[in-house]
ZAMARGU-4260 file (C-alpha; in steps of 0.2 Angstrom, whole numbers, plus 5000, padded with zeros to 4 digits):
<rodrens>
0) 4973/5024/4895 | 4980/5038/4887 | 4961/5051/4887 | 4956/5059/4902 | 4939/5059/4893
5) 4937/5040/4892 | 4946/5039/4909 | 4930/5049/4917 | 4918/5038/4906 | 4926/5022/4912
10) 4927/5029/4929 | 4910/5032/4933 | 4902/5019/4924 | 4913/5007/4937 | 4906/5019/4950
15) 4887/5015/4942 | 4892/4996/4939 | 4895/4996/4958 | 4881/5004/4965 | 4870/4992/4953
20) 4878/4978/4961 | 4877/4982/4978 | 4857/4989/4975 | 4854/4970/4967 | 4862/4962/4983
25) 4852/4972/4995 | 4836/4969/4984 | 4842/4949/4984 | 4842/4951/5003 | 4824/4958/5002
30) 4818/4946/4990 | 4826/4932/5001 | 4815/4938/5015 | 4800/4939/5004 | 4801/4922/4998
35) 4801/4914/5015 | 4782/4921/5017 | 4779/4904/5008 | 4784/4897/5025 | 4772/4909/5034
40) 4758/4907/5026 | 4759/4888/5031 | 4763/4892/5048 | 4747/4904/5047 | 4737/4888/5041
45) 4744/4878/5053 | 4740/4890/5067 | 4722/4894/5062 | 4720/4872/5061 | 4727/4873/5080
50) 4716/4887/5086 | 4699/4880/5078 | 4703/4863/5086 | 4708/4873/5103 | 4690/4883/5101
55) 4681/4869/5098 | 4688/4856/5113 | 4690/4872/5126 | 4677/4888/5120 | 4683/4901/5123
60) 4693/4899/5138 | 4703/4886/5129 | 4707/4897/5112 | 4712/4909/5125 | 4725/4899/5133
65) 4731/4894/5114 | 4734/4912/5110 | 4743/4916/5125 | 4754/4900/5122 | 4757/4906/5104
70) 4760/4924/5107 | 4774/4919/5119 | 4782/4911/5105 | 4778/4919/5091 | 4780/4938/5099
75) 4764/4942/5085 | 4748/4948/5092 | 4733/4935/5085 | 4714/4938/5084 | 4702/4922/5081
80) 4686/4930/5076 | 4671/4923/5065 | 4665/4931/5049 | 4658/4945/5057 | 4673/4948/5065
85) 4666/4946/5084 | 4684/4940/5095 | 4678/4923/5100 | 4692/4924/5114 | 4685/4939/5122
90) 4669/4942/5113 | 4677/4962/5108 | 4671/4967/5090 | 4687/4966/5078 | 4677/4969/5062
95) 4687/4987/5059 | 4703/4975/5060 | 4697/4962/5049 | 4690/4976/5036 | 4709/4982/5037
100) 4719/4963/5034 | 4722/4957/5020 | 4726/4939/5015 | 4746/4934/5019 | 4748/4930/4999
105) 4741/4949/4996 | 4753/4967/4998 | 4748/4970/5017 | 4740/4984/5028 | 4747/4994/5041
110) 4739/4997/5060 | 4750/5005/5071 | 4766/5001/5063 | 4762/4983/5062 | 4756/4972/5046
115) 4739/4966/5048 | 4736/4947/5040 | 4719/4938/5040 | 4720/4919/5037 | 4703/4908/5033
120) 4699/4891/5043 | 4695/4878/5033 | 4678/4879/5035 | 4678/4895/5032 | 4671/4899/5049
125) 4686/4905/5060 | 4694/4921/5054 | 4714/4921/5063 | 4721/4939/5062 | 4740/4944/5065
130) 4749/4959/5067 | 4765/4958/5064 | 4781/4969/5065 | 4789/4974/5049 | 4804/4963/5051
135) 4813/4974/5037 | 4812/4991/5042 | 4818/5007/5035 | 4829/5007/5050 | 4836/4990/5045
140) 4840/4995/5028 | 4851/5012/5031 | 4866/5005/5035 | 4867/4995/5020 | 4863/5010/5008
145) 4877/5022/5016 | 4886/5005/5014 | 4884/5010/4996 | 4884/5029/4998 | 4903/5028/5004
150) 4909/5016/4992 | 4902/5026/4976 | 4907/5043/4987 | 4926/5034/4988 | 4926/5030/4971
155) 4922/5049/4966 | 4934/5054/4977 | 4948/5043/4968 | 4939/5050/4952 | 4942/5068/4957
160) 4963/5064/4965 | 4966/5056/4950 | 4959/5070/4941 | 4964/5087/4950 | 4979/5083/4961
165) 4990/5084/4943 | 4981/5099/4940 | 4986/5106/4955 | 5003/5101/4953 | 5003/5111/4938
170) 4996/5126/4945 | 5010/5124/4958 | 5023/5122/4946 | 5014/5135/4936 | 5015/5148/4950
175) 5035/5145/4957 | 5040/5145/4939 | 5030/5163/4935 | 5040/5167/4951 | 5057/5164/4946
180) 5061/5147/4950 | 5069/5141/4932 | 5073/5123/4938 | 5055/5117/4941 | 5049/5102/4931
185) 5034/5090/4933 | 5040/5074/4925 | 5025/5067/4922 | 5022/5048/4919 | 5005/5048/4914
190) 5001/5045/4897 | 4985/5056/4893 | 4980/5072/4892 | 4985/5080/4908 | 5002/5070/4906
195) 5006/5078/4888 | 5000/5098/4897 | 5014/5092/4910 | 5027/5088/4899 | 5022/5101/4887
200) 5026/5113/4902 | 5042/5103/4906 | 5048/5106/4888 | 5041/5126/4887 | 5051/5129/4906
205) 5067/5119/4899 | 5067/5132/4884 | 5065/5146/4892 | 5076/5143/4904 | 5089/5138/4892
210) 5086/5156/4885 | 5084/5166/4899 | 5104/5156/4906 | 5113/5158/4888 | 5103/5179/4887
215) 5113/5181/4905 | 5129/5174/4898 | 5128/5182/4885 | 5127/5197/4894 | 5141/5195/4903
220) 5152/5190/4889 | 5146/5206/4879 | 5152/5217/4896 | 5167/5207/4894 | 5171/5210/4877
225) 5166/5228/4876 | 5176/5233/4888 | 5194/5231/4882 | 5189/5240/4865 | 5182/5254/4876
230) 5197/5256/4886 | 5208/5256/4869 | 5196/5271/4861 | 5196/5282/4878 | 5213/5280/4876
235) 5216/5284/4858 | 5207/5299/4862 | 5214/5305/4875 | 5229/5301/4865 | 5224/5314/4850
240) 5225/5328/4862 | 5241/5324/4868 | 5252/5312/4856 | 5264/5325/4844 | 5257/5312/4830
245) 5240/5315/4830 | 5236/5306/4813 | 5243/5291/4820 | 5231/5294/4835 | 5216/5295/4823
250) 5221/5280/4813 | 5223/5270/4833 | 5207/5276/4835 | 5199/5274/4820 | 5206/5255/4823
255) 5197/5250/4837 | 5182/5259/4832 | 5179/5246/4816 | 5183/5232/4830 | 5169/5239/4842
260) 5159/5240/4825 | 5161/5223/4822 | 5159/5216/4838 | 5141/5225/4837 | 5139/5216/4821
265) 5142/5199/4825 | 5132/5199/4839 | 5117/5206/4831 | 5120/5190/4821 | 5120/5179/4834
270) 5104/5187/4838 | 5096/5184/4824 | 5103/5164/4823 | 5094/5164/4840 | 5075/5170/4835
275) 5062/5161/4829 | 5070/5147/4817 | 5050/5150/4808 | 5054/5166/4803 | 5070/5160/4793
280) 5065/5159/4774 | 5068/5143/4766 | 5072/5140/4748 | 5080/5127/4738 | 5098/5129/4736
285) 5111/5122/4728 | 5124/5115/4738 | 5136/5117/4725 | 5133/5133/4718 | 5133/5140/4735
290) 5149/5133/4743 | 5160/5140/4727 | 5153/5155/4730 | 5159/5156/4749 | 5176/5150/4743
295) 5178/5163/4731 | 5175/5175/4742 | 5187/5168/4755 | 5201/5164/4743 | 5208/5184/4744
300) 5208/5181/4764 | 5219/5165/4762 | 5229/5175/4750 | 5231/5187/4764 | 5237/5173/4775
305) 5247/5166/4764 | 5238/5147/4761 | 5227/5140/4749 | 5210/5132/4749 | 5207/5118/4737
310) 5187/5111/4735 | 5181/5097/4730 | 5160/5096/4726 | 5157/5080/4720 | 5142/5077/4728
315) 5131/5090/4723 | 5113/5094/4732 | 5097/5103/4732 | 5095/5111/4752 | 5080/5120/4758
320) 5088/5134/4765 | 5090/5153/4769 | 5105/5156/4758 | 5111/5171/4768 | 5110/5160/4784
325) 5119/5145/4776 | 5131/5157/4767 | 5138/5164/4782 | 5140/5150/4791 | 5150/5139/4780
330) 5160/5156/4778 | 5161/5156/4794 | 5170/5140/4799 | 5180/5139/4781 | 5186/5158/4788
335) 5191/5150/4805 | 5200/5136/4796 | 5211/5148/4785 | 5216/5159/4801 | 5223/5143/4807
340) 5230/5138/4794 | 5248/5139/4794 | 5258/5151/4776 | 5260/5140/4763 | 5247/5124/4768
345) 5230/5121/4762 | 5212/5120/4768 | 5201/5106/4761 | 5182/5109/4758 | 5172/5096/4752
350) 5155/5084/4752 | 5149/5068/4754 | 5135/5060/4753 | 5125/5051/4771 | 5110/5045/4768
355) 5097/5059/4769 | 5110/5072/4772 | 5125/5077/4764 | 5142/5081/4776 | 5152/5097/4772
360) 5170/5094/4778 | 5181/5111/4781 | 5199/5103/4788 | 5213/5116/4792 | 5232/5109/4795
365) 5234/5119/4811 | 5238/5113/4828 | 5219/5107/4832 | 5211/5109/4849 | 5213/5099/4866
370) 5200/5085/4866 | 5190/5096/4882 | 5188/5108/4874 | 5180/5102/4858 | 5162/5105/4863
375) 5166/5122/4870 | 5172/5128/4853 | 5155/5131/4847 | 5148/5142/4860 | 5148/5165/4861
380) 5163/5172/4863 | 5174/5153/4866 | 5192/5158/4862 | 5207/5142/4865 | 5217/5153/4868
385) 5211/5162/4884 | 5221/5178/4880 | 5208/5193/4874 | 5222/5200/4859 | 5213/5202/4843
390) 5228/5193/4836 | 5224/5176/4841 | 5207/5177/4829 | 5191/5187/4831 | 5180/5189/4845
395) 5176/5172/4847 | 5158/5171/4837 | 5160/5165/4821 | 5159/5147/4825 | 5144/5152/4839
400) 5135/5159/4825 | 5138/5147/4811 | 5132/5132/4825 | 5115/5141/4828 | 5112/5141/4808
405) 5116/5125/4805 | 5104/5123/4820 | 5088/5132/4812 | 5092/5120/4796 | 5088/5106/4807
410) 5106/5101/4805 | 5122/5095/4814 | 5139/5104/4819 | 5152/5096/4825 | 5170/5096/4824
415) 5187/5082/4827 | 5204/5084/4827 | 5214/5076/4812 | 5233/5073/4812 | 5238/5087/4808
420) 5226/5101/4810 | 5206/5103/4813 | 5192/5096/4805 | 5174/5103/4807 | 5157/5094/4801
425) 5142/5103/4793 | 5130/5090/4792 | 5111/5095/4783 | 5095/5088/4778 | 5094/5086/4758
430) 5078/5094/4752 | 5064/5080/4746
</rodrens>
């Protein structure tokens, strides 16, 4: 039952459909009893027979003696009067009793807690009076209604677990989260309302606690990286009060200040592939258009390292994409590809089509990467080569950056190693 809604509905409908049942079996029970006064009222008939034979055989004595025999088996207290009603056991006048009795097949009277029944000879002379105990009291019904008091009372008690102990299980997890504790999750198997809240929270802690880890690493790496081109400036300066070639010392310094500059840069970058993936601008593109255009711009940087980049755009798309996103990244990798690239070699860019997506493929001839380390390529500052010299490549956010904006285009990076060299995957959704 996947509503809390109809959960509540059904719940207390069982909880009404019990306390009608259990209210028709009590009432059964009454109704049983009530339909044995058939039997009395032949055992009234039979007794006021007996009592006018016993009056007319013994007077009074003798109807005496009958209703002192029958009182001690009957445990009822009987009255024989006339019409008038005169006791003709004792001669006493019972007429306020008689005004007060009613006929056994009639709702009855009450005098002093006892019902008061009046039954007619035959003749119509004798009057036979009984006051009898209720033998269903008030007393003798109470424990069969809190019977039913604690079975609806458990079943509202199951109704309100089943209800608030998740609840309070997500104010719980609510309240050790707000205080720090990132690893708390609910994992929630119900399937209604209360179950999608708890794995709506599961999924909104798992976020931000994948933020808040990757903000603290990042951090870190960002200390890290700053530091060495820090430790270079404060040394080129010192070094343009001292050094005899101070133009030399300028141009040091200048140096690592367009390092630290980009550095800055690229992180703001990263930044930015990190925020809202909603606030990205999408537009259709063409795939074609777009990936000749970062080749051209690439091609005076493989001049520069002495290779060659040959493309191939047989498949040719329309993407819903930022373009300045998308731009960047594929410069990204293809840039990565040439800088491993060894002089006089070629990198491969090219398409194909799968499925729903289209497949970019950037493959480099250089030495590739060790099989561990394949997934670890694509995170901030990620360098195979552990050493921080800026001659081994950049500062280790290119890939990072390009793998977040794939990642807002609801794409797929991913990268192999081909005999020889590297190749790296763009994989992204073709617009409808």
């Amino acid at each position: 039952m996947r509503s809390v809604y109809l959960k509540i509905l059904v719940w207390c409908f069982a909880a009404l459909l019990l306390s009608l049942g259990a209210f028709i079996m009590v009432t059964r029970f009454v109704s049983g009893a009530a339909a044995r006064g058939s039997f009395i009222t032949d055992i009234h008939a039979l007794q006021t027979a007996e009592a006018e034979e016993a009056y007319e055989a013994g007077g009074s004595a003798g109807l005496a003696a009958y209703l002192k025999r029958l009182h001690r088996f009957m445990r009822e207290h009987d009255y024989v009067t006339d019409a008038q009603g005169k006791d003709l056991a004792t001669g006493e006048d019972r007429s306020a009793l008689l005004g007060l009795a009613r006929p056994i097949s009639e709702p009855p009277r009450q005098s002093q807690g006892r019902l008061v029944f009046v039954t007619t000879s035959g003749d119509g002379k004798l009057r036979l009076i009984s006051a009898i105990d209720p033998p269903i009291g008030i007393g003798n019904l109470l424990p069969y209604y809190f019977l039913i008091l604690a079975a609806v009372a458990l079943v509202c008690w199951l109704l309100a677990v089943n209800i608030a102990s998740p609840l309070r299980d997500l104010a719980r997890a609510v309240e050790r989260f707000g205080h720090g504790d990132l690893s708390v999750r609910l994992k929630s198997p119900r399937k209604d309302e209360i179950g999608e809240l708890s794995r709506s929270f599961d999924r909104m802690a798992e976020r931000i606690g994948t933020l808040m880890t990757s903000e603290r690493r990042l951090l870190q790496d960002v200390s890290h990286e700053l530091r060495s081109p820090l430790a270079r400036l404060s040394l080129a300066a010192e070094l343009v009060r001292t050094a005899p070639d101070r133009d030399a010392a300028v141009d040091r310094m200048t140096k690592e200040i367009d390092r630290l500059a980009d550095l800055v840069g690229t992180l703001v970058e990263v930044a930015r592939a990190e925020g809202d993936p909603a606030a990205a601008r999408l537009e259709p593109l063409r795939l074609g258009a777009l990936l000749q255009e970062v080749v051209a711009d690439c091609r005076l940087y493989a001049d520069s390292c002495g290779c060659d980049i040959n493309m191939s755009d047989d498949v040719d798309v329309t993407l819903r994409a930022n373009r300045e996103l998308l731009r960047r990244a594929v410069e990204n990798v293809v840039r990565n590809a040439i800088r491993y690239t060894p002089r006089g070699a070629t990198v491969d860019v090219r398409t194909e089509s799968a499925g729903e997506s289209v497949r970019i493929s950037v493959r480099d001839s250089g030495p590739g990467v060790p099989e561990e380390l394949l997934p670890k390529i694509f995170q901030p500052f990620f360098r195979v080569d552990d050493s921080r010299d800026s001659s081994t490549g950049g500062v280790g956010l290119g890939l990072a950056i390009a793998y977040r904006a794939v990642s807002v285009h609801h794409g797929r990076l991913w990268a192999q190693n081909v005999n020889p060299g590297l190749n790296v995957w763009i994989e992204l959704p073709v617009a409808a």
